[in-house]
N, C-alpha and C positions, 0 to 999 in steps of 0.2 A: 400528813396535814393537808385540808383540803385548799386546795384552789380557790384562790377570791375573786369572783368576774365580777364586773361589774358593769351595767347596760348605763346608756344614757340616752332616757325616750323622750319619745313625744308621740310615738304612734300606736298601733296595735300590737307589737311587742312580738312579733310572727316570730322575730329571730329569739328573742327571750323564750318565750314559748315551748319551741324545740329544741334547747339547749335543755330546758326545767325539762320538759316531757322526755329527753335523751338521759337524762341525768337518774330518772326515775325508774329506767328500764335497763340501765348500766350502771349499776352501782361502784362499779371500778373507774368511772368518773367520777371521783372522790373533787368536788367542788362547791361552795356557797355562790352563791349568786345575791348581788344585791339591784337595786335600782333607784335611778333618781331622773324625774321626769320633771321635762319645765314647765308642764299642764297636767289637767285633768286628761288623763289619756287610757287606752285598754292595757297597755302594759301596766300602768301603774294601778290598774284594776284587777288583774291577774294577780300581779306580787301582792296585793291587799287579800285577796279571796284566798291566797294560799300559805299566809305570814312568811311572804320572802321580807326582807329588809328594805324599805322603800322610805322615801323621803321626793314632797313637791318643793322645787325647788326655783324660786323667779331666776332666772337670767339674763343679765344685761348683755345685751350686744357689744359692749366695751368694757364694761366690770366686770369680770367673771370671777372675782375674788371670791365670793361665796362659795363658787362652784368648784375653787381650787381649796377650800378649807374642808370641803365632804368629801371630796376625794381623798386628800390629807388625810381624813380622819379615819375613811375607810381601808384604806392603801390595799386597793385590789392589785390584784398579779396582770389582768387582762383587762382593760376597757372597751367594750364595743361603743362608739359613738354612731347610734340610731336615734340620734334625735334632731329637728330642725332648725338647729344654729350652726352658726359658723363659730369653732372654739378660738382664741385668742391665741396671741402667739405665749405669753407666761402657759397656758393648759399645756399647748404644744411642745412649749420646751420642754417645762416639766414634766412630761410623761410619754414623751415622742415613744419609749420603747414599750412603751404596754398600748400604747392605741389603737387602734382595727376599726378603719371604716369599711362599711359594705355599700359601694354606689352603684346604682340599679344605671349604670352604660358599662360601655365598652369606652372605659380614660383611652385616652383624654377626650373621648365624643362628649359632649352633654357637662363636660365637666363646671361645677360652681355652682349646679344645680341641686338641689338641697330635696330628699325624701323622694316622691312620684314623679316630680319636675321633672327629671331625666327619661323618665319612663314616656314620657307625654309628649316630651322632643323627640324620640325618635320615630314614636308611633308617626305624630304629625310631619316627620323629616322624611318617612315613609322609608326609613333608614331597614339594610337587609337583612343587619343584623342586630339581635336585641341580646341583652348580656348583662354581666356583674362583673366589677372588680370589686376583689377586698385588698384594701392595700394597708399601710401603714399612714398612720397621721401626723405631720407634719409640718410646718409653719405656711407651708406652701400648697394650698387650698386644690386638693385633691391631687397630691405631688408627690404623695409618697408611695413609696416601693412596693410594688402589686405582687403579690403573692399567690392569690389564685385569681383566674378569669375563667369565666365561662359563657359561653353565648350560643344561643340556637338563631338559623335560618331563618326568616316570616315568609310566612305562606302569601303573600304578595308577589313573592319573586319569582318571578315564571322561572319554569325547570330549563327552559333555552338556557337565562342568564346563569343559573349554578353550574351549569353541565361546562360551558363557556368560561367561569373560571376555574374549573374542578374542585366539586365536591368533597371528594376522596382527600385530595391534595390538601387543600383548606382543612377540613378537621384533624390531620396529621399535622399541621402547622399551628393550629390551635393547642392540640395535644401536648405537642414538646413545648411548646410556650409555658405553657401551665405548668409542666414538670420545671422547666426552667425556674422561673417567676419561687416556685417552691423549694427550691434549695437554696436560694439566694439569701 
């Protein structure tokens, strides 16, 4: 039986996207995908051009009952939360164990910051490292349990300063992190 994921956009749908287009070229990823977007957005453009299941859906910043009756109705196995709201603590509760956010810092940097915002703090923080956590979602706004990270160096940072904390060192400390982070 296949897999039920289910995205919740507001953007260009990059991560739906490659999940559909993995999905197409690995049929042993036996999975539906649905989506439900709080705008007019390119993921909910995508799901429409290609009859994925989609539904525009207003969401209140403090009601989110609607959004907990689609879910309900859907009852996906996995939810990506890719879209620009902060979900409610009822969402949270309810579905703490199927939620997967992917936030474009290295948590807790940047953290509370919702879609590019975090991208645009660092850049502007002139910060050395740019990265992603996906963690788990949780009542606690960007507090849940990170499962993978990954981050590259910016070409900003003069090779003095990498060489000076070691490079080597650092991506071996990244490395195990991430295995870490993924067994947990």
């Amino acid at each position: 039986m296949a897999s039920k994921i289910l995205f919740l956009a507001s953007g260009d749908g990059g991560n739906l996207k490659f999940l559909y287009l993995l999905s197409k070229v690995c049929p042993a990823l036996d999975i539906s995908i649905s989506v439900i977007g709080d705008r007019e957005c390119g993921a909910l453009d995508f799901a429409k051009a290609r009859g994925i299941d989609n539904e525009l859906l207003s969401i209140d910043r403090c009601d989110q009952s609607n959004l907990m009756e689609s879910i309900n109705r859907l009852n996906p196995d996995l939810i990506f939360t890719t879209i620009h709201k902060i979900l409610t603590d009822p969402i949270t509760d309810t579905f703490s164990s199927r939620l997967v956010n992917l936030h474009y810092s290295l948590l807790p940097n940047h953290e509370g910051l919702i879609g590019l915002k975090s991208l645009e703090a660092a850049i502007a923080n002139r910060d050395f490292l740019l990265g992603v956590t996906t963690h788990r979602v949780n009542s606690i706004l960007d507090g849940g349990t990170p499962f993978v990270v990954n981050c590259q160096w910016l070409s900003w940072v003069p090779d003095f300063y990498c060489d000076s904390v070691g490079r080597d060192d650092f991506w071996k400390q990244s490395s195990s992190y991430s295995r870490n982070c993924c067994t947990t």
